[in-house]
N, C-alpha and C positions, 0 to 999 in steps of 0.2 A: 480399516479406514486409517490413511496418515493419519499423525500429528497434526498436519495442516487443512486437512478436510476438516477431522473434527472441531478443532478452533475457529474456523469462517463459519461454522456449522452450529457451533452450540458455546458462542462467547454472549455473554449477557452485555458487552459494552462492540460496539463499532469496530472493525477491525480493517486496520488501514494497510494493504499487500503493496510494497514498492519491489516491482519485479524490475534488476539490473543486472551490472555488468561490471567484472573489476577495470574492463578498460575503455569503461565509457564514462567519457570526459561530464557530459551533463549529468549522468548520475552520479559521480562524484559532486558539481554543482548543485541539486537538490539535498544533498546528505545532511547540510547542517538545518538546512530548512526543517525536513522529517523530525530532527534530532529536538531543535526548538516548540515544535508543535507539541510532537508528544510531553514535552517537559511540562510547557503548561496546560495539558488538559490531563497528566496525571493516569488516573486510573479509568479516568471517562474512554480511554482508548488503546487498544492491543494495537502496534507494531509487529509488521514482520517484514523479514528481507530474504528476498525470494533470487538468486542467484540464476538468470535465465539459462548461462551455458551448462548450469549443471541440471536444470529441470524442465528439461523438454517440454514433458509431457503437460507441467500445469501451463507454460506457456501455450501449449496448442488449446489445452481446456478451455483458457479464459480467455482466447483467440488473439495475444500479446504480441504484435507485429514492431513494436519499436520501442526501444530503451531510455529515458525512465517509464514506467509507467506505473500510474498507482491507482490502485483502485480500492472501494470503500465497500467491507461486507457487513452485513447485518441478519446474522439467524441464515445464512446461506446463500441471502437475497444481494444481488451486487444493486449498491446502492447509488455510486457513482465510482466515475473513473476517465482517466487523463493521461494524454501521454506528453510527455515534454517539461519542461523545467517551468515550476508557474514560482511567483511571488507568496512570501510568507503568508502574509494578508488574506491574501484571497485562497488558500490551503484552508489555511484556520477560519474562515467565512464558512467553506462547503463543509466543513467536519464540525462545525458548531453547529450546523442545521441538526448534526443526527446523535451526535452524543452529551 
């Protein structure tokens, strides 16, 4: 099992997958957003950044058709997910529902 199965698989807090791109514009645009969220919800939330051109394969898994996209795990269970550049606010709204 990856590193990264097992972590969406058996993390006891929320785990938030931002699958991008080094040369996409909007996911550079989200980055500080991610960066601020996690700051303040601290250890209520794992971060990870999922590199689409190098990992095909979890992009076909979790059927990732456009760049940012981020989606929210819990015990293996996808709990929500988004693709597109959203507002700090409403980031930290959907991930305060779950961790």
């Amino acid at each position: 099992m990856s590193k990264f199965t097992n972590l969406i698989n058996n993390s006891e807090v929320p785990v938030l997958v931002d699958f991008y791109a080094d040369w996409c514009q909007p996911c550079h645009m989200i980055a500080p957003t991610i960066k601020s969220v996690k700051a303040k919800l601290g250890d209520r939330l794992t971060v990870i950044k999922i590199n689409s051109d190098k990992n095909q394969q979890a992009m076909m898994k979790y059927q990732v058709r456009s760049i940012p996209t981020l989606i929210l795990f819990h015990k293996g269970k996808v709990l929500w997910r988004n693709s597109g550049v959203m507002p700090e606010h409403e980031l930290m709204k959907v991930i305060e529902r779950y961790a």
